[in-house]
C-alpha positions as CSV (number, residue, x, y, z in Angstrom):
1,X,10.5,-16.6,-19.9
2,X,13.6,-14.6,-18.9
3,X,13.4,-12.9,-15.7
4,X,14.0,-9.3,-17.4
5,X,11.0,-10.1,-20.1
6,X,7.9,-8.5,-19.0
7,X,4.9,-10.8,-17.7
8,X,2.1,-12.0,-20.0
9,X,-0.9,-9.9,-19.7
10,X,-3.1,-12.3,-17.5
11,X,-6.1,-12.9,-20.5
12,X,-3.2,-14.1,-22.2
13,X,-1.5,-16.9,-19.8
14,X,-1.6,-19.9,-20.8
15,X,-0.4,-22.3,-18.0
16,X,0.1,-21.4,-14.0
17,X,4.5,-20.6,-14.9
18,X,3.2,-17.5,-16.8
19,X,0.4,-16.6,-13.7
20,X,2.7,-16.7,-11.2
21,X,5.4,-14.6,-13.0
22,X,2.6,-12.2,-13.3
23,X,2.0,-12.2,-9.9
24,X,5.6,-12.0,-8.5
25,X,6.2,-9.2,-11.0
26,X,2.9,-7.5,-9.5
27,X,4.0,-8.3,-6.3
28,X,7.5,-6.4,-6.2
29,X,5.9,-3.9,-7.9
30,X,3.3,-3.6,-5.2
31,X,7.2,-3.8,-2.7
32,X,8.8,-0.9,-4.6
33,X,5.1,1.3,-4.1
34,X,5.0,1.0,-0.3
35,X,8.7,1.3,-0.3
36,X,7.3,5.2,-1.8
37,X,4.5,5.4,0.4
38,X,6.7,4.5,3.5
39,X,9.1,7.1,2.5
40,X,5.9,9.7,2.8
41,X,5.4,8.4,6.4
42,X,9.1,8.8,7.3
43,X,8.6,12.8,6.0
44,X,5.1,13.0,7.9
45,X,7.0,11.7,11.2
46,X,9.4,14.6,10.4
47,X,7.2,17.6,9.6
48,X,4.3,17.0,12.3
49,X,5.2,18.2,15.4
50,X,2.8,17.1,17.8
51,X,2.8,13.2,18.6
52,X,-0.8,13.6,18.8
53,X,-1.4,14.1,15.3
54,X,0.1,11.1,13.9
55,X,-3.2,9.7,14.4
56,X,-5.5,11.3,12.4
57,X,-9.2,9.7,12.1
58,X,-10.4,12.4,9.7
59,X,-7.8,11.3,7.5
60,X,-7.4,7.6,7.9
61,X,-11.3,7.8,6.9
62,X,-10.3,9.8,3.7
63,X,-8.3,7.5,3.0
64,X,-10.3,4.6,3.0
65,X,-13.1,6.2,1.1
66,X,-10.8,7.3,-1.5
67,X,-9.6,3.2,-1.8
68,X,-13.3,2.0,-1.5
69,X,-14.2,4.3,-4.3
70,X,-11.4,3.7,-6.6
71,X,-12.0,-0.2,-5.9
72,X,-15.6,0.3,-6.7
73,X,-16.8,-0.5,-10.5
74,X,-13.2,-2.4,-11.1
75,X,-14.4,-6.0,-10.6
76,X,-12.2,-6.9,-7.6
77,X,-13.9,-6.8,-4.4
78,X,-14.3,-4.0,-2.6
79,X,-14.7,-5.5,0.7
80,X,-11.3,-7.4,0.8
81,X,-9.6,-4.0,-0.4
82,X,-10.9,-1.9,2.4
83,X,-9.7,-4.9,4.7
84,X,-6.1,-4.6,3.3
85,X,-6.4,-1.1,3.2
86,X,-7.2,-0.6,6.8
87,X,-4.5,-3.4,7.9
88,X,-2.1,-0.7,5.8
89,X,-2.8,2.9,7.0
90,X,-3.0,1.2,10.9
91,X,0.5,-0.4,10.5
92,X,1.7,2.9,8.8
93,X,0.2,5.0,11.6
94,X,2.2,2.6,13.8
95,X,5.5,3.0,11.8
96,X,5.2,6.7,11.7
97,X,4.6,7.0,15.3
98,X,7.9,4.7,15.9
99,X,9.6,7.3,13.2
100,X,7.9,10.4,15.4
101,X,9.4,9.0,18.6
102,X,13.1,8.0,17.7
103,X,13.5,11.7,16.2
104,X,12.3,13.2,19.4
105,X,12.8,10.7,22.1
């Protein structure tokens, strides 16, 4: 498989080459998405104007409801999503609040 072919569909792999192609494609796709959802904590570091509301609980909880919900139903478990999800938002609140301070500081 040429690296500019697309992966097999996983019910259709037939040996562990075409798995893990699969998974490094999903993988730097999964790259170029937080590379997008960084870029949304770089312009929330730049619009909010209080340090204090980098931090937002109301939110954070939002958000992991709306990951525990969409995980729910789709066979992967919903546990181990919330757990990435949570490692995600806290090291994004941590990011932005390093964005927040460098603009201001």
């Amino acid at each position: 498989m040429s690296s500019t072919s697309s992966p097999t569909e996983p019910a259709k792999c037939n040996d562990m080459t075409q798995v893990r192609a699969g998974v490094d494609s999903v993988d730097a796709q999964l790259v170029e998405l937080l590379v997008v959802r960084f870029a949304y904590m770089d312009a929330a570091a730049r619009i909010k104007t209080d340090r204090d509301a980098v931090r937002d609980e109301a939110r954070k909880q939002q958000v992991l409801k709306n990951v525990q919900d969409a995980a729910s139903g789709s066979g992967i478990p919903v546990e181990v999503v919330a757990d990435l999800w949570e490692r995600l938002v806290e090291a994004s609140i941590t990011y932005e609040l390093d964005k927040w301070d460098a603009k201001r500081l």
